[in-house]
Each structure stands twice: as structure tokens, then as C-alpha cells.
N, C-alpha and C positions, 0 to 999 in steps of 0.2 A: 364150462359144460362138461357133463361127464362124457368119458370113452364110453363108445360100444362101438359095433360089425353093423350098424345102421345106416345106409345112403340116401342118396333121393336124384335122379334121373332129372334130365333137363324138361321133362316135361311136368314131374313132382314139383320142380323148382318154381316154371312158370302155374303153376298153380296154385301155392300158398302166397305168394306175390299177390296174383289175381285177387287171394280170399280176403287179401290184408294182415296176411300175418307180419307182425314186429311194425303194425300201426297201431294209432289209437292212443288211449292215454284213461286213465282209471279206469272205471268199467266197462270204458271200452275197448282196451285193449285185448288186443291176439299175441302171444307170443310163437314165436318161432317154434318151439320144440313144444310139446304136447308130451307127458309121463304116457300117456295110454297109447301113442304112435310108436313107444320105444321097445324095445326087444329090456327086458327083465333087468333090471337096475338093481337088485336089491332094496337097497334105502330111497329110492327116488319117492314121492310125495306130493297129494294135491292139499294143499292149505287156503283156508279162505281166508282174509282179508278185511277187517272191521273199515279199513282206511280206505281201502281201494273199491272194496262193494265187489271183490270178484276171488275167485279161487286162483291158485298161485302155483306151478308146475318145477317142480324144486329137484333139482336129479340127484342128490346127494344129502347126506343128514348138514352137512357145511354149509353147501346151499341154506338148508333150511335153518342153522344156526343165523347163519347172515340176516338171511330177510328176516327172523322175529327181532332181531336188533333192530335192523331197519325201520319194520312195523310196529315196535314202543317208540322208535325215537320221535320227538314231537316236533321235530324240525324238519322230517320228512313227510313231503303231502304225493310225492307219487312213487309208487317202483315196477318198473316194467323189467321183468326176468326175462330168460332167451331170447336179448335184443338182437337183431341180426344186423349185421355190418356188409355194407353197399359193398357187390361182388367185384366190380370193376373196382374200384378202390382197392380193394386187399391184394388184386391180380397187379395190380401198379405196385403198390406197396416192395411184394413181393419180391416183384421182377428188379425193382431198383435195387434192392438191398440184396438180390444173390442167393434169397431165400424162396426154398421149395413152397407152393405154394399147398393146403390141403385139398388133396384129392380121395373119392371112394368109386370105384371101379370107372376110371378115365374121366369121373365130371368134379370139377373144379367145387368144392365145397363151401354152404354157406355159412361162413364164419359166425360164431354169435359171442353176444358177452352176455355173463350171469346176471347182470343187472343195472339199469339204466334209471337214475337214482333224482327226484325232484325234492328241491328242498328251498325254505325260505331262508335260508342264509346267504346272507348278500355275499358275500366272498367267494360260496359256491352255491349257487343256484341249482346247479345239476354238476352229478358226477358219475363215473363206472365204477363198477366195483366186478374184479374176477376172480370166483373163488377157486384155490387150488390148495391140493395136501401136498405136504413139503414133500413129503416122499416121490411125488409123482415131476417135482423140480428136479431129479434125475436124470430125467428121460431128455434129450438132446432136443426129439422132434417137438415135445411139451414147448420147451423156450424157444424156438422158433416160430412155436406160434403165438407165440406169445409176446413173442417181439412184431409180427404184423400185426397184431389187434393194439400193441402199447403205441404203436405211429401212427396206426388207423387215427385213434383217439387225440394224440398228440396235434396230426393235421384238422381235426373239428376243434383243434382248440377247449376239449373239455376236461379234466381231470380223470386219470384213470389210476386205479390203485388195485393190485395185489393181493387177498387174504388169502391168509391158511389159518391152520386150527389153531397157531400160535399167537394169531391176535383176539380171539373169539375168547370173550369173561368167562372165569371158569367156573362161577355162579350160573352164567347161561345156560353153560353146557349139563351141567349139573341137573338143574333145571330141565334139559331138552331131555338128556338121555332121562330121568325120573317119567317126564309125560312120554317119553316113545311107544313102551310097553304096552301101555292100555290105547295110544294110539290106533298101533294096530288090529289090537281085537275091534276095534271100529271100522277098519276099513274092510278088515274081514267080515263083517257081520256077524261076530260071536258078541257084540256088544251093543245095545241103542240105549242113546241119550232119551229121560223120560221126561217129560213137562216138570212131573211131580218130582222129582230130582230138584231140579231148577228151582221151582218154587220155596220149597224148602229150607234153601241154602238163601236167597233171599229171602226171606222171613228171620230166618236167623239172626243176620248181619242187618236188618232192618233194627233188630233189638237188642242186640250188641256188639255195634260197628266197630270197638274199639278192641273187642275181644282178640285174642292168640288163634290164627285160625286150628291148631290143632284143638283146643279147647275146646272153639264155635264146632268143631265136627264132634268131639264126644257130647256136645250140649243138645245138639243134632241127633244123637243115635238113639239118647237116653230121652229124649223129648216124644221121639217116635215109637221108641222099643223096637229101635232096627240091633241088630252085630255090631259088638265095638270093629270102628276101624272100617263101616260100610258105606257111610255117607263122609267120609276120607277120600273112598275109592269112585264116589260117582265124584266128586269133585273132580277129582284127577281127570275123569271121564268128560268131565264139562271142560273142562280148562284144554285139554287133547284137543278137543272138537271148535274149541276156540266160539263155545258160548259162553265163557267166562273169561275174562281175559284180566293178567297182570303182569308188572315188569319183570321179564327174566330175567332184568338184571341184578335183580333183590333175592336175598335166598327166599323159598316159599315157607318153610317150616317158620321164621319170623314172620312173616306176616301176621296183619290183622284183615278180619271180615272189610274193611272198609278199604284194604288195597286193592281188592276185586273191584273187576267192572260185569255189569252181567249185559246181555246182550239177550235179545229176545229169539227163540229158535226160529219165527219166519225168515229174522233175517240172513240166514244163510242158505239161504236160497233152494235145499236139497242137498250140502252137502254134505250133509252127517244121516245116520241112518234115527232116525226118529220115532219116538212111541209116543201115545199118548196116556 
């Protein structure tokens, strides 16, 4: 989870408990932290979810490197981000090993991990995964906590594993940081996804699946008599908004029309800003 100056009071505590936050499991899950509860993150992020049927609260652009890996991978069927870790547990933990426990103004903090990970692979069924920047493995207090959430997990018996930006494909990244940009004119509202966008771009690759998607977009511009390089950029636009969805593992400029998946804009429920 990322650092901020953000607490929560023992009566905040009993309260997200009561609502069922870090219950639940696909669409219904609550995670612990909330992007809009948090004091200005920079890069933090709501992303929806094709697998899980829900929007996905990412504090970090690594966070959100992780979970689209997560969310191509086809061996994963759940991910539940800011899992929270049972407060009595961490305060044992703790206390055994000699290590301060996290505190914000005198109340005992609730621990979470970046993601709590379901998968059909019989060797690991489920596992944790905690994202951190190598730079931030400096910091003393960092690995202290990091050593109660790695026992935490150790005593549930489930695998817990470590990333930083040095394990994340640098095709992904590539990939992420390319869609970021138009990302945000999305969140901003300087951008809406249009039906007629959509449609387009399926009709196209309905006719030449096999096509180079840079081609399928100038086949695109010149079919419509749109700006070379305009139905490039609603792609991008669709692919951000994750109405179009492909493997970031793959560079995108190789692609063909037929690596897309299109998804229908109901399905995300409100979370992109929409035109018709």
C-alpha cells in the first residue's frame, strides 16, 4: 500500500469492519482502502475489472502494473486488492518478534496487502502479492513491516511474494505508461468514450481480423474520412477505459485486430465517462 499522513480512529476502524470492508470475493468484494478516501496520491487509480465485474482501487502506477498482469493472466479467477490483515494477529506478530507495530496518532494500524490473489493452479490456489519500489526497500520502517505482514501470511500458511518495478515485463510497462496519458484526460473528463468509436473499430477487425492494428486504424481513418492517426487515438481511448481489452504482455504496435477483445460499454457499469 502506498504511504500517506492518512489514519483512521478506533471508531473508523469499527466501522469499515461493520460495512465489510476486505470481505466478499468478485463483485462482491469491499477492499479496505478506497482511492477517493485518500488525501492525493498522485498515480493512484480506479480500474474496472472484465474478470471480477468490479472496479479495482490501485494506489500506485505498480499497483496497477501488477493487477493488469494479474487480470490477463488466465489462471487467475479472483483479486481482491487492500486485503486487510486481522489486527490482533499483526499486534502478536509484532510483539513476538521485537518489532514496532504501525501506529497513526496512538491507534494501532490496519495492516493490508496489495493483493490477495485466487487462481486455478493446483500448487497455488491462492497467493499474496506486495507491491513495493526498490527505492522505498531503504527505508528501515518499510522492512519492518514488511516483515509482519511476510509472518502474518507465513502463519495462514499461504504464499506471499515481494514485487517491485524489477519484476514487471517491460512490454507491460511500455504498454501501461503508452495508455496512462489518455487515461487521464478520462478521469478528468476532458475525454468520453463514444459508442460510435466502438463500433467502428469492430466493424473493422470484423473485416480484417488478421490485419496489423496500425494499418486496421489507418483503414479506419480513410474508410471514415476521419485525421490520420484519430481512430489510433480513440483506441488508446478504449483500451485506457478497458472497453477494449489485450495482453500487455504483447507489444501493442504488433498486434492484429483480432488480439482485441471488445467488451460492450454497459458493461462497466459507469465507470468511464460515456457518449453516445
Amino acid at each position: 500500500m502506498a504511504k500517506s499522513k492518512y489514519s483512521l480512529s478506533e471508531t473508523q476502524i469499527a466501522k469499515r469492519i461493520k460495512e465489510g470492508r476486505g470481505s466478499g470475493s468478485g463483485a462482491d468484494y469491499s477492499p479496505w482502502v478506497r482511492v477517493d478516501e485518500l488525501p492525493s496520491l498522485g498515480r493512484s487509480r480506479q480500474v474496472y475489472s472484465h474478470l471480477t465485474k468490479r472496479i479495482h482501487h490501485l494506489l500506485s502506477d505498480l499497483e496497477f502494473a501488477v493487477f493488469l498482469l494479474l487480470d490477463n493472466n488466465p489462471f487467475v479467477t479472483d483479486i481482491r486488492e487492500q486485503f486487510p490483515l486481522i489486527r490482533d494477529n499483526t499486534r502478536d506478530i509484532a510483539r513476538e518478534n521485537n518489532l514496532p507495530h504501525p501506529a497513526n496518532n496512538g491507534v494501532d494500524t490496519v495492516m493490508s496487502s496489495d493483493f490477495l490473489v485466487d487462481s486455478t493452479d493446483k500448487l497455488e490456489p491462492k497467493f499474496v502479492l506486495q507491491a513495493k519500489y526498490t527505492d522505498s526497500l531503504d527505508d528501515a520502517r518499510i522492512v519492518e513491516k514488511l516483515e509482519i505482514e511476510r509472518r502474518y501470511w507465513k502463519q495462514k500458511e499461504l504464499p506471499w511474494y515481494l514485487v517491485t518495478e524489477r519484476e514487471i515485463d517491460p512490454v507491460a510497462k511500455a504498454n501501461i505508461d503508452w495508455l496512462y496519458v489518455v487515461k487521464g484526460e478520462l478521469e478528468s473528463g476532458d475525454k468520453v468514450i463514444t459508442a460510435s468509436s466502438l463500433a467502428m473499430f469492430k466493424a473493422a477487425v470484423a473485416d480484417n481480423p488478421g490485419l496489423n492494428i496500425i494499418e486496421l486504424c489507418k483503414a479506419i481513418d480513410r474508410a471514415y474520412d476521419l485525421d490520420l492517426g484519430e481512430s489510433l487515438y480513440d483506441l488508446r481511448v478504449l483500451c485506457a477505459s478497458r472497453v477494449i481489452t489485450f495482453d500487455v504482455r504483447k507489444p501493442f504496435r504488433k498486434l492484429s485486430g483480432k488480439d482485441f477483445t471488445c467488451h460492450e460499454l454497459e458493461s462497466l457499469g459507469g465507470a468511464v465517462n460515456v457518449a453516445s
